[in-house]
LUMSENU-369932 format. One line per field, with one value per residue: residue number from 1; x, y, z of N, C-alpha, C in turn. Coordinates in pm, whole numbers, always signed. Layout:
i NUM/... .
n.xx X/... .
n.yy Y/... .
n.zz Z/... .
ca.xx X/... .
ca.yy Y/... .
ca.zz Z/... .
c.xx X/... .
c.yy Y/... .
c.zz Z/... .
end
This chain:
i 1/2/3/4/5/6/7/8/9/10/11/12/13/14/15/16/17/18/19/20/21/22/23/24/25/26/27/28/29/30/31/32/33/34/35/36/37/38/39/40/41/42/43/44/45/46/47/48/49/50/51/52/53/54/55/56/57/58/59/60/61/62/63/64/65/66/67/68/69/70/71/72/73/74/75/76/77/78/79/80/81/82/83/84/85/86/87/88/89/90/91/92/93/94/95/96/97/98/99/100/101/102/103/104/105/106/107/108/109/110/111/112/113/114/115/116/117/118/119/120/121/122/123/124/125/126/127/128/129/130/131/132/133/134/135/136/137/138/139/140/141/142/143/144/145/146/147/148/149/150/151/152/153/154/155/156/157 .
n.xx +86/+16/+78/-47/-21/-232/-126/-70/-245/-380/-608/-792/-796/-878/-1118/-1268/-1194/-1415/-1630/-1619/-1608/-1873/-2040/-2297/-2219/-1983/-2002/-2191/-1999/-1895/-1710/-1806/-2082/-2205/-2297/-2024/-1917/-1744/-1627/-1573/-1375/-1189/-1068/-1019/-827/-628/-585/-384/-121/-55/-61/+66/-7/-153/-186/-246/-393/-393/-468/-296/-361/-208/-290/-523/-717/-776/-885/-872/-612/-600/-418/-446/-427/-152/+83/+365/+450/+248/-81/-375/-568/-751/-1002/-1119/-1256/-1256/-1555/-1654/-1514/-1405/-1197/-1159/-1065/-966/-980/-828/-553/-556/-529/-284/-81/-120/-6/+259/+353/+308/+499/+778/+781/+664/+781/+623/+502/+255/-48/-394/-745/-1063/-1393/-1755/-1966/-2169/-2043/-1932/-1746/-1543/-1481/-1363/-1181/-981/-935/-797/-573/-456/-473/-589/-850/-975/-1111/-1442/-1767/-2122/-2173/-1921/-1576/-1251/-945/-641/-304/+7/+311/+600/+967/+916/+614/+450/+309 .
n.yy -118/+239/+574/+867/+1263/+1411/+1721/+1650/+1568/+1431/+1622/+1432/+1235/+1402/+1449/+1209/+1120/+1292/+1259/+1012/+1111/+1229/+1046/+821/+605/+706/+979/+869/+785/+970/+1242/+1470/+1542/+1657/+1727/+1832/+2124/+2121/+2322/+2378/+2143/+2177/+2354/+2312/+2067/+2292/+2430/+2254/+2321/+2499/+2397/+2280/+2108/+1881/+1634/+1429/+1171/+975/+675/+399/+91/-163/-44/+108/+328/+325/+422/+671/+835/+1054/+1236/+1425/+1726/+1747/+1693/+1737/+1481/+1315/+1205/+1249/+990/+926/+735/+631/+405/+345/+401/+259/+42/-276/-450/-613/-615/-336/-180/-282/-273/+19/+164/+5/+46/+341/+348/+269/+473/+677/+646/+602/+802/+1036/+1001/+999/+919/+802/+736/+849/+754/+824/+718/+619/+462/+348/+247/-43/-185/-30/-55/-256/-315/-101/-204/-461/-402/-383/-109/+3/+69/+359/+619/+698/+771/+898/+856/+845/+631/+662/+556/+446/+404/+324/+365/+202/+226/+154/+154/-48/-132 .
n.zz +0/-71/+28/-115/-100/+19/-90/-280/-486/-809/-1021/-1102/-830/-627/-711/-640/-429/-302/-416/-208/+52/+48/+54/+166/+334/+473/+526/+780/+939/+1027/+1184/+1138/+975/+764/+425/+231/-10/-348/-337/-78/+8/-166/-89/+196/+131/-10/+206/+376/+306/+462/+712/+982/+1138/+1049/+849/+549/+316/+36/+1/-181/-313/-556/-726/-695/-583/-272/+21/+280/+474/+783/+962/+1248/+1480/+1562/+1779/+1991/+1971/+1930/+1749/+1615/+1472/+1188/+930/+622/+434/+48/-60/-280/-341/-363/-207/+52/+367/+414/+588/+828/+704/+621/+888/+984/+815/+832/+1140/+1112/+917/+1076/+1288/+1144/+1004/+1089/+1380/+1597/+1858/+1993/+1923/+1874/+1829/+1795/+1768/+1676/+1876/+1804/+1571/+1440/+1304/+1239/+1507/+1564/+1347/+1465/+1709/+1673/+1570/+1798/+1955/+2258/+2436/+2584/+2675/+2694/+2639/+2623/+2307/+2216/+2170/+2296/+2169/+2203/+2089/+2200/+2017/+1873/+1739/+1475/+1413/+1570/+1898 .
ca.xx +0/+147/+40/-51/+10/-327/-107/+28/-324/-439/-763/-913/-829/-920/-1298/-1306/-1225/-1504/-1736/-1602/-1637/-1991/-2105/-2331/-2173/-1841/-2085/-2255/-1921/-1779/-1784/-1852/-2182/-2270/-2239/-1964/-1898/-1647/-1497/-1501/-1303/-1068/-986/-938/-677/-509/-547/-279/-14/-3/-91/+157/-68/-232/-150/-375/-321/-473/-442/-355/-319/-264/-316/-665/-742/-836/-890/-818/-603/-585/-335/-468/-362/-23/+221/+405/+470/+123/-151/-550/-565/-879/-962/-1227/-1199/-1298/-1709/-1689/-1414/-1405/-1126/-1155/-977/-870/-971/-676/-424/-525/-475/-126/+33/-109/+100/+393/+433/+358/+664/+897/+832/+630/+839/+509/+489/+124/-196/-552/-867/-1200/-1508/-1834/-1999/-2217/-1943/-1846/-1657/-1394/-1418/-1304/-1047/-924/-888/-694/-431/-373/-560/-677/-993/-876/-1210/-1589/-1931/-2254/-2159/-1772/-1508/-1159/-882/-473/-166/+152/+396/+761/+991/+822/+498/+373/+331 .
ca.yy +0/+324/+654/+995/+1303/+1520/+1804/+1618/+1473/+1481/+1655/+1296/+1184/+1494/+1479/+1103/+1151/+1457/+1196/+946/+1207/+1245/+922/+830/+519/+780/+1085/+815/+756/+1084/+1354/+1613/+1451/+1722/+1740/+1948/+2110/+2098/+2453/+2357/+2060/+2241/+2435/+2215/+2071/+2370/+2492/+2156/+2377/+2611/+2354/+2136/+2024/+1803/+1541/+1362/+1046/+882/+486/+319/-64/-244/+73/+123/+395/+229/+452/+808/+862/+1176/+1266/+1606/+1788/+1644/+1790/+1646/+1311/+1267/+1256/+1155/+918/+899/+705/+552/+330/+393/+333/+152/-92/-431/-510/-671/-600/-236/-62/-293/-253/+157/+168/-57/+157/+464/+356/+248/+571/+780/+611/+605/+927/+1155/+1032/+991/+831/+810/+787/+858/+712/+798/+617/+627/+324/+246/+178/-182/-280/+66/-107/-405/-321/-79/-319/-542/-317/-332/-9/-6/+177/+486/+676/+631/+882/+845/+833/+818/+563/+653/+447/+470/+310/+348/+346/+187/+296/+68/+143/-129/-128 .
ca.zz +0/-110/+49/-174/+8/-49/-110/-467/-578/-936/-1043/-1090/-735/-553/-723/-620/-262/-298/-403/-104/+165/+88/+54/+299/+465/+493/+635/+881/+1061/+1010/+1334/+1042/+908/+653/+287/+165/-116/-399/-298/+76/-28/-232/+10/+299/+95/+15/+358/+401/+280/+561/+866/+1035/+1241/+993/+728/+431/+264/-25/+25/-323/-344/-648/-859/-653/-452/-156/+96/+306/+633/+778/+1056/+1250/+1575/+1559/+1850/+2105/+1944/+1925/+1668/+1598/+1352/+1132/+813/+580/+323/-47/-24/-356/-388/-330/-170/+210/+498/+403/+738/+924/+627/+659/+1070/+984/+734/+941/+1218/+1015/+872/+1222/+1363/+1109/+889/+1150/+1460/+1682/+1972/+2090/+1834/+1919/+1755/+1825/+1693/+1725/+1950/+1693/+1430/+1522/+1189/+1314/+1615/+1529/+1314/+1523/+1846/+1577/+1525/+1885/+2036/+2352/+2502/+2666/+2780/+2647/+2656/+2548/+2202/+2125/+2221/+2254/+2180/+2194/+2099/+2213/+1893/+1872/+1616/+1348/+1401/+1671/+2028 .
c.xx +89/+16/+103/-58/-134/-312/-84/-106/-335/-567/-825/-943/-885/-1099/-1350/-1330/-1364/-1609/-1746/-1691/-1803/-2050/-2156/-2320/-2017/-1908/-2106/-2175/-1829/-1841/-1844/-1956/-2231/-2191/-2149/-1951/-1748/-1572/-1520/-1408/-1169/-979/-927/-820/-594/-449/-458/-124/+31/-9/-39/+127/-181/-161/-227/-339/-403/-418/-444/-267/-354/-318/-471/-626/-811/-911/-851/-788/-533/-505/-368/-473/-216/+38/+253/+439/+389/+45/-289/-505/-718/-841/-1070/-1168/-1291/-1480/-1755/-1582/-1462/-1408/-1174/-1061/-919/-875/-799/-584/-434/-453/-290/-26/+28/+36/+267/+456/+412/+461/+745/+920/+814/+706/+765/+545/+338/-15/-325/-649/-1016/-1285/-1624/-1908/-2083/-2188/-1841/-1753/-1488/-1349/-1369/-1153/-934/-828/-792/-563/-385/-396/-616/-751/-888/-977/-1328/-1696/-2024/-2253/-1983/-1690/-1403/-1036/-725/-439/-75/+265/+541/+810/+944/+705/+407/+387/+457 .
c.yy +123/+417/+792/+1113/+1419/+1627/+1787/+1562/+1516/+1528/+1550/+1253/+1282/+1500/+1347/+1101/+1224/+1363/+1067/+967/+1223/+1168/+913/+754/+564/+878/+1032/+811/+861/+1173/+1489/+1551/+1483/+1665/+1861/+1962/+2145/+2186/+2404/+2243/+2092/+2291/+2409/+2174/+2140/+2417/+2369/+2237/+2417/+2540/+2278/+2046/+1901/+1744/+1449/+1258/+1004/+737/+425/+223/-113/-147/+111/+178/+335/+284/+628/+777/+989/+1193/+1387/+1613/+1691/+1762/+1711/+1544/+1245/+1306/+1150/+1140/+942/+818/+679/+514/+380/+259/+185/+29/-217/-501/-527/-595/-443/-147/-117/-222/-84/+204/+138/+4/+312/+478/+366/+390/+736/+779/+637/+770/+1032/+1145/+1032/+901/+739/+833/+754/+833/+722/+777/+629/+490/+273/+140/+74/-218/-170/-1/-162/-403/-225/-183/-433/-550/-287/-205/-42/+105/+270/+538/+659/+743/+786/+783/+837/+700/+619/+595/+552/+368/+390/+318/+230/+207/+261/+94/+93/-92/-261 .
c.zz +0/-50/-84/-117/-51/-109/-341/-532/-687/-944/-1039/-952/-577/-594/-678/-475/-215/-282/-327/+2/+172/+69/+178/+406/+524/+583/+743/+950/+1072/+1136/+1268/+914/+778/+547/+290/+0/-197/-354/-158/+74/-109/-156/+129/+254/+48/+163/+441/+390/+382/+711/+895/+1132/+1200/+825/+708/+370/+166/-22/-143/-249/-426/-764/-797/-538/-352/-20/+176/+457/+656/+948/+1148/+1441/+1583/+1584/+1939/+2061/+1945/+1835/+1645/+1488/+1318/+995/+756/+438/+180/-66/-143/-416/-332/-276/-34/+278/+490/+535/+784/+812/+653/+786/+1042/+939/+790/+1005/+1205/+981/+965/+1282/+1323/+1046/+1007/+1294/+1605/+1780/+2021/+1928/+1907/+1806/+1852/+1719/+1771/+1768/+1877/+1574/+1448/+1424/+1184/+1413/+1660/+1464/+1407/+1710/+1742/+1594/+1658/+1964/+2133/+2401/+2612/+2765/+2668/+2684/+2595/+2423/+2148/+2215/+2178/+2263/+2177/+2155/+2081/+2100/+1951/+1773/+1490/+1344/+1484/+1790/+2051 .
end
């Protein structure tokens, strides 16, 4: 799995994501439920340029976009993970392989220590893959669960 850096996408894969993002089994588990539109999307990813407190990923495997992980408040050696997989592919298992290569490339490229995942308690197939990958429950509400893992320089706990 090869990561794309949102800042370098092509016009094709920036209108694909567009029409990811608002899909509605991507909205349902998203903390930002609305529709957006193409210029608020544009602009989020320009507004990548200027923020170091956030990094974008397109997921290809196999020549197939697969997926989006997005890196954001990242200080301290720490950073929330998020991700979702591409609504219409195929392929199996891509949540873990997203989480895996996440981590992989928090440790080695970004230097992280510490990632955070929250999820919403309804969304058992996050929940699942996330507990996979080795996350453990951190703290819990009405409606969110949040998880950690502790990095090592590779990526794993």
């Amino acid at each position: 799995m090869d990561f794309i850096d949102f800042k370098m996408l092509s016009e094709t894969y920036i209108n694909d994501i567009y029409i990811w993002r608002n899909s509605d089994i991507v909205r349902s588990n998203s903390f930002n439920r609305n529709e957006i539109s193409i210029i608020e999307h544009r602009e989020f990813i320009k507004s990548l340029n200027e923020d170091i407190t956030k990094k974008y990923f397109l997921a290809v495997l196999d020549n197939e976009p697969v997926g989006v992980v997005g890196f954001t408040d990242i200080y301290n050696r720490t950073a929330n993970l998020g991700y979702y997989k591409n609504p219409f592919t195929k392929k199996t298992g891509i949540g873990k392989l997203l989480i895996n290569k996440a981590c992989e490339y928090a440790a080695i490229t970004l230097n992280l220590e510490l990632l955070i995942m929250k999820v919403f308690k309804t969304n058992l197939i996050s929940i699942h893959c996330i507990t996979q990958c080795g996350f453990t429950e951190n703290k819990r509400d009405d409606e969110v669960i949040e998880y950690i893992l502790k990095l090592n320089k590779y990526g794993t706990r």
